[in-house]
Every structure is written in structure tokens, then in C-alpha cells.
Phi, psi and omega in degrees: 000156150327046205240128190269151168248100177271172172094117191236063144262185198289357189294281187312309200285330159301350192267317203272333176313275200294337164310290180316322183288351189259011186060036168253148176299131189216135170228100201265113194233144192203155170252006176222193182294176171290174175065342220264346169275217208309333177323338209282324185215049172290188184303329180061051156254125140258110194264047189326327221220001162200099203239032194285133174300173165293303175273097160255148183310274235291064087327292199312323206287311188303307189317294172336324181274318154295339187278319209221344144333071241285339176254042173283158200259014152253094225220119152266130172222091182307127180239201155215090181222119201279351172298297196305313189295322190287326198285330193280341221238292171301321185304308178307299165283347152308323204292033168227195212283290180334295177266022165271352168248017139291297189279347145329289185296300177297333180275325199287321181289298073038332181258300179311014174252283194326307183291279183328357175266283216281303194311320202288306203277326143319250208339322179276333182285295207075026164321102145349113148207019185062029195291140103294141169215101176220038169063207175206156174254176213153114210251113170248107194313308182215142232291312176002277234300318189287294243274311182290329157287336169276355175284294199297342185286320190265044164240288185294329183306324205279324230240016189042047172287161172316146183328130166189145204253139142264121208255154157264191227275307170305337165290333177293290232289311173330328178223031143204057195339302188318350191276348196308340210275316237245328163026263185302354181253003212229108170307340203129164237187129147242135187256114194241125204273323191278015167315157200207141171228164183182154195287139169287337175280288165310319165321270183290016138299311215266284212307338200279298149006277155329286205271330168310323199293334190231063158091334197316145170268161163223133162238058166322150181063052165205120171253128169331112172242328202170179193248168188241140186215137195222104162091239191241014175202135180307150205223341189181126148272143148322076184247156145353317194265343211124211178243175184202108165280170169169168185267341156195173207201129193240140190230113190243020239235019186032214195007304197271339180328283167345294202284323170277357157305320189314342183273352176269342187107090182190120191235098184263145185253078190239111153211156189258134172293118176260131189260215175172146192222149157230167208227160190209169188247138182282310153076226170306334212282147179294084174255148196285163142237026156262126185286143187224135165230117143304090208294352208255320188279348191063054180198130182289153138189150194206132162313124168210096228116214181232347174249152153292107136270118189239137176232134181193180152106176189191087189267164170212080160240042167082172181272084173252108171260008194286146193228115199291134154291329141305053153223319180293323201292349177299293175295322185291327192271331157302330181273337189264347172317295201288308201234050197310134118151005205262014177247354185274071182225160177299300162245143206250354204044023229309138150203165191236154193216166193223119172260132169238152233221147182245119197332342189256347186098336136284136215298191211228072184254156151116173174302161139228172217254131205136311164302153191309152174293340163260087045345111171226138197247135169243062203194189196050007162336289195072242180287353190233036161277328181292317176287344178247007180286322182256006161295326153292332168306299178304309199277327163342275173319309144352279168290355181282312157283204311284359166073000000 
């Protein structure tokens, strides 16, 4: 078939891949470069094997603090916008055990599809993208904290996820020397030795690449104003540029995704996190080469390279892109927390990205109902779009031969 694809992040551009490997004609419509939303400075974590949602019961105990905090790694900012009050409002009742241990099981079923796409798909590219697998730590302040993450370690363990230890605090530093100075803060530690990071940027660099070599049209710089729709299925979008026919339409298009459903009849429960990253040059400084997440801080960092990338925060204002600077100085003061001397650069490179993310943490693949019949929605990842584009990718296609 035909298929146009919008969104050429990884989402979108993993769509177009595995589209392509299935022998369909693909054509990739973005109104920016490839990589260029979140994809562009994300966590650069592939979290295959510890995928605990956003949404968890241990939120309530948290909220005030996350809420009124002025460096809270949470940040509301009301607006008036009833998509923002339904998603915060659906996010809230996901926060309990039942369904955090439903999206736990889908999500974990769904990140093992992912790894096995990409590994497939490194091995045949051979994509520049910094990959690494030297595994990941998850740093937990005080035993509360430990004692609830070894509950989610024996939920995934049960739930047949990959080998992972609850380690102590002297045991982290054992398998991350860089950790030593931070010791005395850290209650314990889950250690998942087979964990992977790799640049997302670089990633969607190597695939656009890829997919130009092997016939994908691109259509950069066009942005999606609308559908041409004849009966109960779209015939053609509405771009800048013209129309674009095709034979099915896959809307990959993050943020922006809700709003061109909303012309279909369609109400997706999408609204965007805005995170933020600095990429750091490693230099003398004692930096891990082990992916580290701090839990208390909510903020990743992963080796890539010869650089540090640390990521962090879950602002939910709307499509604001704008780059606060008490938020890099945040990130910057975590790192030097963790990792003394590795903030200490002229430039840190400072960027902010909008995930868009769905109250329970599971994206959102396939028609939907109501929606036109060649429609397939790719879209709500949230913090774990770089670990689920092609595990969705994969399910995409799937339902896409089933007509």
C-alpha cells in the first residue's frame, strides 16, 4: 500500500521503517526536521526491563510536595484548558495499584517487542547512534522508597521481566565507581545489568538516512492542516504544499497528534509533559557509564559517548517550549549532586521537549473506533517513546495487514 506517515520523531520515522521492511510505499510528512521534537535531547534511556508508569498509587503520598515545591520534578500550572483539567483528572485515577499493575504487564510486553525490532534493526543498519548496554541503577532515597521498589521489582520479576537485583548503596558504588562521593544518599538501588542507552537524534539521523536509500519519500517543512475524507476514509492531507493522496495514514505526530484527531471526530487522552535535558561533554570528570535515574529527583543520565546526558522534570503547561532556567540550574545542581565536576562546563547545552503522554503511560496504536478506517494513531509514549517506537512500530504493522 500507500502510507503516508506523519511525524518523522522516532516514533514516526520507527513506523516508517518497519512499514518499509513489510514492503509498503511510505511517505514521512513533518513540519520540522527529522528528530527535531522530543526526540531531539530526550533521556536517551532504553528502559526495556523497568517500566514503572507515572502513574502509581505512592503519586498520592507525594502529591503536596510534588505540587508546592517550588524544584518540585513536577510542575502544574493551571490553565483554561479542559484537555489539560481531563488528563490530570484521568492521570489521578490511574494512580492505583490495579491499574499500575495492568500498564506494568503491557508496558514490559510491549518494551521486549521493542528491544528485539531495534537490536534487529541496529544489526542490519548499523546506525552511528552511541549505543551502549552497560546497564542501569534506579537510586532510591530512603528505605520507604527501596522497600516499594522491590515490591515493583518482584511485579515485573513475576511478570517475567529481565534478570534485576536490589542492590545496596555499597553495591551501586561496586558497579559504578562514579557513584562514591553520593554513597551516604542513596537507601538502595535496582540494578538492571542489561539495560541500553543510545543518542535518539543520532538514531533518527541514521534512519531518515536509511529509509531516503531505500525509496521513503520525505516531506520536511509541511505541516498537516487537514484531511481530505470521502465517505468513512481519508483520500488525501491537507498540507502547505497540496494535498497528499494515499492509501492508509499513520498519525505519529506527538503533541500535535489530539488536535489533528479532533478534525476526525476523535478525542485522544494525549496531552504533553514537557521535560527538559543538558547534554554535558565528559572531560576529566568522573562520569557513570552505567545509566543512572534518581528517583527522588526524577532525572536520568546516561553516557553517550564522550557526553553526559541528564534529563528530567514532568511540567504538564500546555505546549510551552520555552527554557526555564531554575529548571536547567536544577538539572545542573543534580549532576553535580551525583557526579561532582561533570556540571561544570561553559556550555551545558540546555534543551526543553514536549512527550506526549497518556494518563495511564500507554501509548495509543491502531484505528480507532469511530475513526476513519485507514487511520492508525501511533502516538502517547510519553517518557518511554524512544524504548516503545519500535515495539509499536511492529504492532502497527500488524494491525495494518489485518486491513
Amino acid at each position: 500500500m500507500e502510507v503516508c506517515v506523519m511525524g518523522a520523531g522516532i516514533v514516526g520515522l520507527a513506523s516508517a521503517y518497519a512499514l518499509r521492511q513489510a514492503g509498503h510505499a511510505v511517505t514521512v510528512v513533518d513540519r520540522g526536521p527529522a528528530g527535531n521534537g522530543a526526540s531531539g535531547g530526550n533521556g536517551a534511556q532504553l528502559s526495556y526491563s523497568y517500566v514503572q508508569p507515572l502513574a502509581d498509587p505512592s503519586i498520592w503520598r507525594q502529591l503536596p510536595q510534588l505540587l508546592m515545591s517550588t524544584d518540585s520534578p513536577l510542575k502544574l500550572r493551571p490553565r483554561l484548558d479542559p484537555a489539560q483539567w481531563r488528563w490530570g483528572l484521568a492521570f489521578l485515577a490511574a494512580c492505583n495499584a490495579s491499574t499500575s499493575r495492568a500498564s506494568t504487564a503491557a508496558l514490559l510486553d510491549l518494551a521486549a517487542r521493542s528491544r528485539e525490532a531495534f537490536d534487529a534493526m541496529l544489526l542490519r543498519e548499523r546506525l552511528d547512534c552511541d549505543f551502549s548496554a552497560t546497564g542501569k541503577l534506579v537510586l532510591y532515597p530512603t528505605a520507604e522508597a527501596f522497600a516499594a521498589a522491590r515490591r515493583q521489582l518482584a511485579l515485573q520479576r513475576a511478570l517475567g521481566s529481565a534478570v534485576q537485583h536490589a542492590v545496596s548503596a555499597a553495591e551501586c558504588v561496586a558497579i559504578e565507581p562514579a557513584l562514591a562521593h553520593y554513597q551516604g544518599r542513596i537507601a538502595g538501588a535496582i540494578h538492571t545489568p542489561s539495560e541500553c542507552a543510545a543518542d535518539c537524534r543520532k538514531t533518527c539521523d541514521g534512519l531518515h538516512q536509511v529509509l531516503r536509500a531505500q525509496g521513503v519519500r520525505f516531506e520536511l517543512g509541511t505541516e498537516v492542516r487537514g484531511f481530505v475524507q470521502r465517505a468513512d476514509a481519508v483520500v488525501a492531507l491537507v498540507t502547505a504544499r497540496g494535498d497528499l493522496p494515499a492509501d492508509a495514514f499513520v498519525l505519529a505526530l506527538g503533541p500535535q497528534t489530539p488536535r489533528l484527531a479532533r478534525q476526525l471526530g476523535l478525542r485522544l487522552p494525549i496531552y504533553p509533559l514537557k521535560g527538559y535535558s543538558v547534554t554535558l561533554p565528559v572531560g576529566q570528570a568522573a562520569a557513570p557509564r552505567v545509566s543512572v535515574t534518581d528517583s527522588a529527583r526524577k532525572t536520568v543520565f546516561a553516557r553517550l559517548g564522550d557526553r553526559l546526558r541528564v534529563a528530567g522534570m514532568a511540567e504538564l503547561v500546555g505546549e510551552d517550549l520555552r527554557i526555564a532556567p531554575e529548571r536547567i540550574a536544577t538539572l545542573l545542581a543534580s549532576t553535580e549532586a551525583l557526579f561532582p565536576g561533570c556540571a561544570a562546563v561553559p556550555d551545558p547545552r540546555p534543551w526543553a521537549g514536549l512527550r506526549p503522554a497518556t494518563p495511564t503511560g500507554l501509548p495509543i496504536v491502531g484505528r480507532q473506533p469511530g475513526g476513519p478506517s485507514n487511520l492508525w494513531v501511533n502516538s502517547g509514549h510519553g517518557a518511554l517513546g524512544f524504548t516503545l517506537a519500535f515495539g509499536t512500530a511492529v504492532q502497527l504493522c500488524e494491525d495494518l495487514g489485518k486491513g
